[in-house]
C-alpha positions in Angstrom: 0.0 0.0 0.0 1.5 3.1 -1.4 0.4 6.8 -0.1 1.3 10.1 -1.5 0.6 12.9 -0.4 -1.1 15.4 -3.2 -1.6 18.1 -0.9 -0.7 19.2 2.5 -1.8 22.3 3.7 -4.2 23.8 6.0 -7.4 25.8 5.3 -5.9 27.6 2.4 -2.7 26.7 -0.1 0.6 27.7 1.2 3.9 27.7 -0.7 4.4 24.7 -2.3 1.7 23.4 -0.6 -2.3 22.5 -1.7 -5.0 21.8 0.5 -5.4 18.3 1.9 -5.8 15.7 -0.3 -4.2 11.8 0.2 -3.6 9.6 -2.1 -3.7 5.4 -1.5 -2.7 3.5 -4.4 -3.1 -0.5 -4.4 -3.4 -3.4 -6.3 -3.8 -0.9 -9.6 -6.8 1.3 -8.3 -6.1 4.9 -7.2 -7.9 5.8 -3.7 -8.4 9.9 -2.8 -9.3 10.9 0.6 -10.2 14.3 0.7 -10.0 16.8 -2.2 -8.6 19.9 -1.7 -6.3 19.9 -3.9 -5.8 19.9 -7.5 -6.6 16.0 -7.8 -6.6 15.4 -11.7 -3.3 18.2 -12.1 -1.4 16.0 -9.3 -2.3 12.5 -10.7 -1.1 14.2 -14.1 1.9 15.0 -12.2 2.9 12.2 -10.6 2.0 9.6 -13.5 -1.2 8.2 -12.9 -4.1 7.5 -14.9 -7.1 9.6 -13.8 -9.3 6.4 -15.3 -7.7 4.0 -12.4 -9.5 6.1 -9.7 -11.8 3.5 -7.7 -13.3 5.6 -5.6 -13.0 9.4 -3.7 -13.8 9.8 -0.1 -14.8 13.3 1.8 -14.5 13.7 5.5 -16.6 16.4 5.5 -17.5 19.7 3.5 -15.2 22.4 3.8 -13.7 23.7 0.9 -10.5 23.0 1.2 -11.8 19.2 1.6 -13.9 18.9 -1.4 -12.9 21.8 -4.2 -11.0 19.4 -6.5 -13.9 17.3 -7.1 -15.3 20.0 -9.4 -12.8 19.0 -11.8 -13.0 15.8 -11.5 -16.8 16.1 -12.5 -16.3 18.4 -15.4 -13.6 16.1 -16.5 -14.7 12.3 -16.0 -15.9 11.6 -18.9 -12.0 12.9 -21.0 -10.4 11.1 -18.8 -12.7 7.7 -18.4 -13.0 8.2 -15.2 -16.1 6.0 -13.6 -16.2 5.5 -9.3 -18.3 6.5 -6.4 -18.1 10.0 -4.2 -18.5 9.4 -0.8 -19.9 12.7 1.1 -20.5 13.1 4.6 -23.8 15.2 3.7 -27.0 14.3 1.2 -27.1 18.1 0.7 -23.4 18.2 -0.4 -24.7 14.9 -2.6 -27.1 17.4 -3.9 -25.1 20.4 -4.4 -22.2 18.3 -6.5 -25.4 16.9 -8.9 -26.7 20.7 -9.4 -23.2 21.6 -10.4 -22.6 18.4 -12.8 -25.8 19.8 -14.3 -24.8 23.6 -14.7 -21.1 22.3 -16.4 -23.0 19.8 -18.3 -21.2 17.2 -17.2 -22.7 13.5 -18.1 -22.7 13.1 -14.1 -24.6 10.2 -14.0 -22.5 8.0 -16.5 -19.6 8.5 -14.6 -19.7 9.3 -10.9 -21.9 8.3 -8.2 -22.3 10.0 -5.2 -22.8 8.0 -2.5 -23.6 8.9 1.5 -20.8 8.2 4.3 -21.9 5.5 6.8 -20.2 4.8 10.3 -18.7 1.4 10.7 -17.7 0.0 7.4 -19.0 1.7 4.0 -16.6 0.3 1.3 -15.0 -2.9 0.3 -13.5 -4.0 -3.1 -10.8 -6.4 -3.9 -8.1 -4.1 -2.8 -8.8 -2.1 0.6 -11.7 -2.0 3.1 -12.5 1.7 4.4 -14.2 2.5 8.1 -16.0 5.6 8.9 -15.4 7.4 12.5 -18.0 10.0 13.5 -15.7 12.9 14.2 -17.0 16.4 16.3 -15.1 18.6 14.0 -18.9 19.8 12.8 -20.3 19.3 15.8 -21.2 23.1 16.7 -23.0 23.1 13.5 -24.6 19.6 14.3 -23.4 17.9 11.1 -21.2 15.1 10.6 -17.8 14.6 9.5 -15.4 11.7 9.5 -12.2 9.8 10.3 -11.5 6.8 7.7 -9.7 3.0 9.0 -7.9 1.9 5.8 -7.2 -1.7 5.9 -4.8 -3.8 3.4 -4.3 -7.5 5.0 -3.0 -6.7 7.9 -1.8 -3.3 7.0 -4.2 -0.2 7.9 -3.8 3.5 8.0 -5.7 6.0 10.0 -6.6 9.3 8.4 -8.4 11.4 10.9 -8.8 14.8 8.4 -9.6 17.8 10.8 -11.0 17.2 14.2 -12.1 19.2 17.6 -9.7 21.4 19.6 -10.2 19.2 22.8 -9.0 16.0 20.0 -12.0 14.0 22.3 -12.9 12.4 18.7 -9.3 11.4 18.2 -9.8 7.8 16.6 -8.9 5.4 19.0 -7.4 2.5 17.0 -3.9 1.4 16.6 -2.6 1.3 12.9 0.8 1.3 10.9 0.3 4.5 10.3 -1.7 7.4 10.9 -2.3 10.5 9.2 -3.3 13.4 11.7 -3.3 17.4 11.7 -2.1 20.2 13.5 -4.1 23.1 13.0 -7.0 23.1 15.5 -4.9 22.0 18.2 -1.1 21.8 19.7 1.5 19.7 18.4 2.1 18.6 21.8 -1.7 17.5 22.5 -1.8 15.7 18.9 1.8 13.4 20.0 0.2 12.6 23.2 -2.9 11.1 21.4 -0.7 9.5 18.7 1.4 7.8 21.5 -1.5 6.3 23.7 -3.0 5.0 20.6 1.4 3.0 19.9 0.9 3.4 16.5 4.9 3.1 15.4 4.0 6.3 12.7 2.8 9.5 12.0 2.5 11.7 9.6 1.0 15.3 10.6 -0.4 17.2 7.9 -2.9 20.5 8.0 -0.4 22.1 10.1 -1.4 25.9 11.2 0.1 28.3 12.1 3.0 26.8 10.0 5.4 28.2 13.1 4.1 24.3 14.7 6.3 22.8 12.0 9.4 23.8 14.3 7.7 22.6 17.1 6.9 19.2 15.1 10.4 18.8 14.1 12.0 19.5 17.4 9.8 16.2 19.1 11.3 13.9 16.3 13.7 12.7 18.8 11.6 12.8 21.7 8.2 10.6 20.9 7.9 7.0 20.8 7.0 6.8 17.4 8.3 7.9 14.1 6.8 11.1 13.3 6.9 11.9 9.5 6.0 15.8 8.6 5.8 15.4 4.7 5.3 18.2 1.8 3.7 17.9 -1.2 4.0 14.4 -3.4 6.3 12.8 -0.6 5.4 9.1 -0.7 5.0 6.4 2.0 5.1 2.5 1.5 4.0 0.5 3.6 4.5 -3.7 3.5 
């Protein structure tokens, strides 16, 4: 299971850096979690076939979430792209459709939009996905979402934005998980990461960027390997 990282910013781009968007790669298919950035220019950039996308999951919708799936809806049909969105909303479900019909986009040939569902939502021949209710729209009562990623035995956690008081932090122990630093302290974020003994971390969405010295000074002093990567940086994991 491969992950790169197509975009690793906060609420808005930075230099170098788009808004969050992960890319899983296995067994062929192409797997997107969150769209904020570019997603059909990165693919482009890094070599991949737009067509190989199995499927696109939102945590929830902000913006810098969710913009990149416009053009992946004015563009399916070019690029032969056919796979479910997941959205944590109907209404977003709705909103995307309106727009697919104001670009005249042949929406329903290509991409189906389907609705997030706790526990496990997605299965195919390559990974199995998990949804964790998140409070990170809780004072606006709506839901948003942390995804399990399993491989065999391998599994990332991608938590996407959560609550200052990180009560929603996913508890479940993976190779890896993929965490942020913007609505909360570096120091309150490793202290989660460590009582979950996940062996890695990777902390993206990192605001005010200042944190990033922070980050790098408690390399050496966590118990686990903690990974602060930029734009395209990939991660294997076996």
């Amino acid at each position: 299971m491969k992950i790169r990282f197509l975009g690793t910013s906060f609420g808005a781009p930075g230099v170098g850096r788009y808004q969050q968007s992960i890319l899983i790669s296995q067994g062929g298919g192409l797997y997107i979690f969150d769209a904020g950035a570019p997603v059909l220019d990165c693919l482009i950039k890094y070599g991949y076939n737009p067509a190989d996308i199995r499927a696109i999951f939102i945590s929830h919708l902000h913006g810098d979430h969710m913009d990149g799936l416009l053009d992946v809806l004015n563009l399916a049909e070019y690029y032969g792209i056919r796979c479910p969105v997941y959205l944590s909303e109907r209404r977003g479900i709705e909103a995307f459709e309106n727009f697919a019909f104001l670009q005249h986009c042949k929406k329903c040939e290509n991409v189906d939009f389907r609705l997030i569902k706790s526990g496990e939502f997605y299965r195919d021949d390559n990974i199995a996905v998990d949804a964790v209710l998140t409070a990170h729209m809780a004072y606006r009562e709506l839901p948003s979402y942390a995804f399990s990623v399993k491989c065999g035995d391998r599994s990332v956690v991608i938590t996407s934005d959560l609550s200052p008081t990180l009560e929603d932090f996913p508890k479940r122990r993976a190779d890896l998980v993929i965490t942020e630093c913007a609505h909360l302290s570096p120091e309150a974020v490793c202290e989660k990461i460590t009582s979950t003994k996940t062996p890695a971390a990777a902390i993206i969405h990192v605001a005010p960027t200042e944190k990033y010295n922070t980050l790098e000074a408690m390399k050496d002093t966590v118990p686990f390997t903690l990974l602060t990567p930029e734009d395209g940086e990939e991660i294997e994991i076996l």
